[in-house]
C-alpha positions in Angstrom: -1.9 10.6 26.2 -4.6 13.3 25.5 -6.8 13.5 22.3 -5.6 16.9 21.4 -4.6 17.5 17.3 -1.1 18.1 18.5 -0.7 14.5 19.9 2.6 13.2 18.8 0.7 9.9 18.7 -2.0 10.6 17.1 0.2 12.9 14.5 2.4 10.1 13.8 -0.3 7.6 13.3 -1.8 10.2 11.0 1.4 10.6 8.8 1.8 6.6 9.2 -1.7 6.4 7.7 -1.0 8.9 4.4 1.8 7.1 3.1 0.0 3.5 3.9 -2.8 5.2 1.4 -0.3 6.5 -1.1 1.6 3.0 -1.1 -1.9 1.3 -1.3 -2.4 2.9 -4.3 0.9 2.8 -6.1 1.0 -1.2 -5.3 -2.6 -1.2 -6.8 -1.5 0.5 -9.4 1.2 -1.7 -10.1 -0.7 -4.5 -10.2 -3.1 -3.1 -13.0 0.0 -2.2 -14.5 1.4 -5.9 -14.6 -2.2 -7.2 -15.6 -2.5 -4.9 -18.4 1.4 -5.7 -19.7 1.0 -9.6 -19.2 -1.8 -9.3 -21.8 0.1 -7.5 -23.9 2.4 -9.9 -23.5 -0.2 -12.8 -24.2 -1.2 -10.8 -27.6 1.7 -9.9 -28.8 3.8 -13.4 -27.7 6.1 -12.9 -24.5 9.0 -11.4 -25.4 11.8 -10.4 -23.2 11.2 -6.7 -22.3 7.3 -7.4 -21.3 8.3 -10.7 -19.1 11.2 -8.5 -17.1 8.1 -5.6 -17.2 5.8 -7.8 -15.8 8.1 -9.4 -13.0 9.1 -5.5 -12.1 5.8 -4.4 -11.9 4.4 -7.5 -9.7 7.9 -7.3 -7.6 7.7 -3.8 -6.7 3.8 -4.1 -5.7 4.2 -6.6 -3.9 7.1 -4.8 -1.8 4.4 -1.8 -1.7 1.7 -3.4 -0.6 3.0 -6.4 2.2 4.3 -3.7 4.4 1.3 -1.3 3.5 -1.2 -3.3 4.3 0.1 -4.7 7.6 0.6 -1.2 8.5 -2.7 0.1 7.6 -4.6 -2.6 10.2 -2.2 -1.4 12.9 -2.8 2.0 12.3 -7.2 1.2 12.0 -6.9 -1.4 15.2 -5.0 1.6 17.3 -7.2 4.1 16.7 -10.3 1.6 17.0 -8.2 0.7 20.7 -8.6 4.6 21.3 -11.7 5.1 20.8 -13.1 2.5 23.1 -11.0 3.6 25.6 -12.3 7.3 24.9 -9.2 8.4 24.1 
């Protein structure tokens, strides 16, 4: 394996590591989202349509961010494995 930018590794890791960030931050996001509608909720008394927007919104973060996040400390602890091998 050699350190060079065309490193189908390295590349791979690289794209692995852009779409951890952008799940990161849709998952986030999804959890602000569900946060922001349960208090809605809370005000306004919990009707139907902000319960099922609620349970969507923690739902599909949490299917965002598990996989994400796992990925993301491979990604950091192969790299990290690299680099103190001088890779």
């Amino acid at each position: 394996m050699t350190s060079s930018p065309t490193d189908p590794v390295r590349a791979r890791r690289q794209r692995i590591s852009s779409l951890v960030l952008i799940a990161n931050r849709i998952g986030y996001l999804l959890y602000a989202l569900a946060i922001a509608l349960f208090v809605m909720a809370f005000a306004f008394g919990f009707n139907g349509v902000l319960v099922t927007l609620v349970t969507i919104s923690l739902v599909v973060g949490s299917i965002l961010l598990a996989p994400a996040i796992v990925l993301g400390y491979a990604v950091k602890a192969a790299e990290r494995e690299d680099r103190e091998r001088g890779l």
